[in-house]
Every structure is written in C-alpha cells, then in structure tokens.
C-alpha positions, 0 to 999 in steps of 0.5 A: 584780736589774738587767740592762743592756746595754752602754748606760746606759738608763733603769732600769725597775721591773718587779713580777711578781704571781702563785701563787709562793708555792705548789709547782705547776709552771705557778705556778712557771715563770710568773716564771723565762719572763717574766724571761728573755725581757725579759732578751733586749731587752738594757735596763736594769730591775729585777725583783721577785716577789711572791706573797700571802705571803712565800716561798723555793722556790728549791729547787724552781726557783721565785723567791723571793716577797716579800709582798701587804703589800710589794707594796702598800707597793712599788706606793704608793712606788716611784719611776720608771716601774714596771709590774706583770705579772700573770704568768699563770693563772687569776688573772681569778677567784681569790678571796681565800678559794681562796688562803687554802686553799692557805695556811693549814692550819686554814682547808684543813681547814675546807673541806668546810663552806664552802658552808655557811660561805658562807651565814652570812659572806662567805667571800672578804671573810674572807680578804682581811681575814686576808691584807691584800688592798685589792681585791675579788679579789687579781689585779685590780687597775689603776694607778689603784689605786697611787700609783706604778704606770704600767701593769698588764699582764695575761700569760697569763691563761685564764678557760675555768672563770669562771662569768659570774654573777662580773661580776654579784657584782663589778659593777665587775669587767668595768670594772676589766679593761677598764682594764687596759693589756695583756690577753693571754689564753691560749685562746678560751673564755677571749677568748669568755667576756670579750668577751661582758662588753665587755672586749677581749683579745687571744688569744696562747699560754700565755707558758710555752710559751717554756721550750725556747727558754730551757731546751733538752734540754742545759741541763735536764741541769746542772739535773736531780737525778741520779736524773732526769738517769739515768733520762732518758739510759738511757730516752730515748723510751721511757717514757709520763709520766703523772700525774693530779689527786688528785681525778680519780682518786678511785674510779678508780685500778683503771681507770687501772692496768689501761688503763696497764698495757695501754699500757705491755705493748703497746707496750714501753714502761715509765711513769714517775709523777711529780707536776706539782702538790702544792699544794691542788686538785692533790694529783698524788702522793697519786692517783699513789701510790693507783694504783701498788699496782693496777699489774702493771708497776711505774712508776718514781716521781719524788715529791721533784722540782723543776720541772727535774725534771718538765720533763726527764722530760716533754721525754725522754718518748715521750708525755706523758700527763695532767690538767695544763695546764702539763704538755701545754704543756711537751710542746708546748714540746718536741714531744713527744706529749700525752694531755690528760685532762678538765680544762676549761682544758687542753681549751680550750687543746688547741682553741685550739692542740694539732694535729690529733687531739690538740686535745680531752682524752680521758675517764679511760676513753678513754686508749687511743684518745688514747694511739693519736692521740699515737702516731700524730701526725705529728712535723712537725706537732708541730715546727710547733705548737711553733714557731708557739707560740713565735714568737707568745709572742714577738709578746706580749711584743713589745707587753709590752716596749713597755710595760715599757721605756715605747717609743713 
C-alpha cells in the first residue's frame, strides 16, 4: 500500500512489528495510528504489518499481518531505504515462549507447569525454534541484523514490569537497545528502569493517545456495530464502562458486584461490561461474565465487539473504569474520566501523565474512593491532559518521520 502527495518522492519502506496477530485492543490500534499520522506528511511510502504468524483480523479493525519468517526474508531483500517500527508495547522483554502461549493451543495448556519446564529445558529457546525466531527476543532487534534495513525505530514501548535480572540472562540485551536508532518509551519507571542499564530513551506518551484526533465522536459512528452505536445515542454519559483481566477478578467477583452496584444506584447511572482484551492473560470476558450473575442491576454486555466497538463505548461513557492500560488511554484521548485498577503498567502510566487525583490506580477494594475522584476531576483539566498528550505524541513521531522519509 503506497500514500503520495502531489509530488513524486522517493518511496520509502516502512515494515511495523509487533502483537497484531492476537485480539487485544492496545495491539491492535498500534499499527492503524502509526500509519495515519505518517499518512499526514503527505510523502510517498510503503507499508507493511507484520506479526509472529500470519494473520487477518480485519474484522475486528486490526491490519491484516504477514509473518516472522516473511519479515526476516523481507528485511534481508528489500531494496531502497526501509525502516522498521516496533510499534508499541511491552515488546523490550516479550519472550519467544509469552508469545508461543498466545499462539498455539497445546503449548497454553501445558502453562502451569512451565516453572517446572523451565527447570529442565530453556523454554524461550524452545519457542523460538518452534516459530522461527533468529534472535534472543523477538522485538530486539537492530539493522545490524538485515541486509536491508536502514533503521530501527522503537515507538511506544513501556518496561515498568521488566524484572533487570533480564540484562544479566541477555548479556547483550542493554547493547543491542542502545543501538536502536529511535527509542520512545511511554512512562518514567520504564525511562528510569533503562537508563539504570546505560540506554538512553526519550519519555513521550503512549503514540495511541492520538486515536481521537484521527477517529472523532463522528467517525466512530460509521464504524460501530448498530448495537453499540444505539446503545451509545440513547445513553451518552450516563453509563460507568467497566472491565477487568480475568485474573484479577478471581475470588473476587461478589466484591466487585456489590461495589458496582453501590455506584451505579447512587449515582443514577447504568454499567455497561465489555471486554477490551481476549487474548491470553487478559481473558476480560470470562471475569466479566463470572461477575454479572452477583449484580442486582443488570449491565449491558458488548462480548462480540471490534476495536470501534470498545473505543465508542468508552468515548460515550461517564467514566471509564479498569484494569487496561489501553483503556484509560483511549478515555485520556476522549477526556472522559478514568478509574485505573492494580495493574503495574497502567499505574505507571497514570504517574506519568494522568492529572491530578486520577494519576495512581485504586485497589479492587477502593473503587468507590476512585470513582468519587473521576466524578470529580475537573473537566478543563481532563481537556488539557489530552491536548498536552496529543501534541507531544506528535513531537515523536516528528523525530519518527525524519527517520522514516530519511531527512536531514
């Protein structure tokens, strides 16, 4: 696929990496951002997707993916001035055998004895043999590795989790990141956790925030189911998103439902459940559908849902409410009021840019006091959080376009 302006311009190879090839909503908007706004400097280039494995979820608004075995054939023949973008994620530490778990059903099952597996064989070796990786993680990579690669961008990365004994298994792992020609990481713990290994990054907001400037309220609406796009237009604000990773809410589904149900009673507003992510580790509508039994107001479920879907419901909501990273940040994108729960990374992320009373994550049994601080954050503030998010995600890819179009 090739984009031009009225001028003709040196085409330019642009190959995006990264977790398409699984439903989880963050995963899945990476590519569709990163392609528009390089669409927006109005130069000639050509784009391709890639995952581990080959994949279509086009139905669900993600980019179709070709292959690890094409991009490595791709990246050792292609002729011109070609770049590759890590397109966002946890991609610093993924592991060849985290990625075979969301791939292959047989190897999932056998995943409660991996700590005794890893005993006997190494476990990440294993799966890179089994899906044909050529390096020791399967998103660190630099040009040196291709015959026709020209740069490596990193976009969007976060590292809050990465346990730093990593840099000590890998020892080469701190050296090959510093090589990387563009490094953006998306909170502080992630620049702080680096920067103690010698590898300098620069600190920029998650690239997905930019979804509202491409997708506004009016666009979401052709792209919507009509189930959603009713549901949305009949209850505009006045509904709580929430949803929740499967592993979270193990044990604790009555808790949940009763503080739900307190919420949604006192303050006149009804709760809609939907699943951001289905991949493995995530599992939201397995939690969601375990607590809905406990509930004495009945929520409205979105299950079958495309990414459209998901960021409608959440950018018509009164407050977003949840475990997901990519969750929050689509409500930061639409100012909409955010309820972070537990999770590492989303309270990184929230440090690093949520405003003021709404920058931690609250514990499964604080959901009142953070629903009270989203009720109560101050609508300007929200306004200017997303706008100052928006114009240094531009600000990245500004660096990223030099690189891409090869300007001096």
């Amino acid at each position: 696929m090739s984009y031009s302006n009225s001028h003709p311009l040196t085409t330019h190879n642009v190959l995006i990496i990264g977790a398409f090839d699984r439903y989880n909503y963050g995963d899945l908007l990476f590519p569709l951002i990163i392609e528009k706004q390089l669409e927006t400097y109005g130069r000639n280039f050509e784009i391709q997707f890639f995952g581990i494995v080959k994949s279509d979820l086009t139905p669900l608004g993600g980019k179709p993916t070709a292959s690890i075995s094409d991009f490595y054939r791709i990246c050792n023949t292609n002729q011109g001035y070609t770049s590759v973008i890590v397109a966002g994620g946890e991609a610093v530490a993924v592991t060849w055998d985290s990625l075979l778990l969301a791939l292959n059903r047989i190897f999932k099952l056998t995943h409660r004895f991996h700590r005794r597996i890893r005993r006997l064989i190494d476990l990440n070796a294993f799966a890179k043999r089994v899906l044909g990786g050529r390096t020791d993680l399967p998103f660190v990579f630099t040009k040196d590795d291709f015959n026709g690669v020209d740069r490596v961008i990193f976009n969007s990365l976060g590292g809050s989790e990465i346990d730093l004994s990593i840099f000590n298994r890998l020892p080469q792992l701190a050296n090959r990141l510093r090589q990387v020609d563009y490094f953006a990481v998306r909170d502080q713990a992630t620049l702080d956790k680096l920067h103690h290994e010698g590898i300098a990054t620069r600190l920029y907001p998650d690239s997905a925030i930019l979804m509202s400037k491409f997708y506004p309220e009016t666009v979401l609406a052709n792209l919507v189911s009509p189930e959603v796009l009713t549901y949305v237009t009949k209850n505009r604000k006045q509904y709580i998103f929430f949803q929740i990773k499967n592993n979270y809410a193990k044990k604790r589904e009555r808790l949940i439902a009763e503080q739900l149900d307190q919420l949604v009673i006192s303050h006149g507003l009804s709760l809609s459940f939907c699943p951001i992510g289905k991949a493995l580790n995530h599992d939201d509508h397995h939690a969601l559908r375990r607590i809905s039994p406990y509930l004495k107001q009945s929520p409205a479920i979105f299950d079958n849902v495309s990414i459209w879907d998901i960021m409608c419901l959440i950018a018509h909501s009164r407050v977003y409410m949840g475990t997901s990273l990519h969750g929050a940040i689509t409500a930061m994108s639409y100012a909409v009021p955010y309820v972070g729960i537990e999770v590492v990374k989303l309270n990184s992320y929230l440090n690093t840019w949520g405003v003021e009373g709404l920058n931690r994550t609250v514990t499964l049994d604080h959901l009142s006091v953070g629903f009270a601080a989203a009720l109560g954050a101050d609508q300007q503030a929200l306004d200017q959080s997303r706008d100052r998010q928006l114009s240094a995600a531009e600000a990245s890819f500004h660096h990223i376009q030099k690189l891409v179009f090869n300007m001096d």
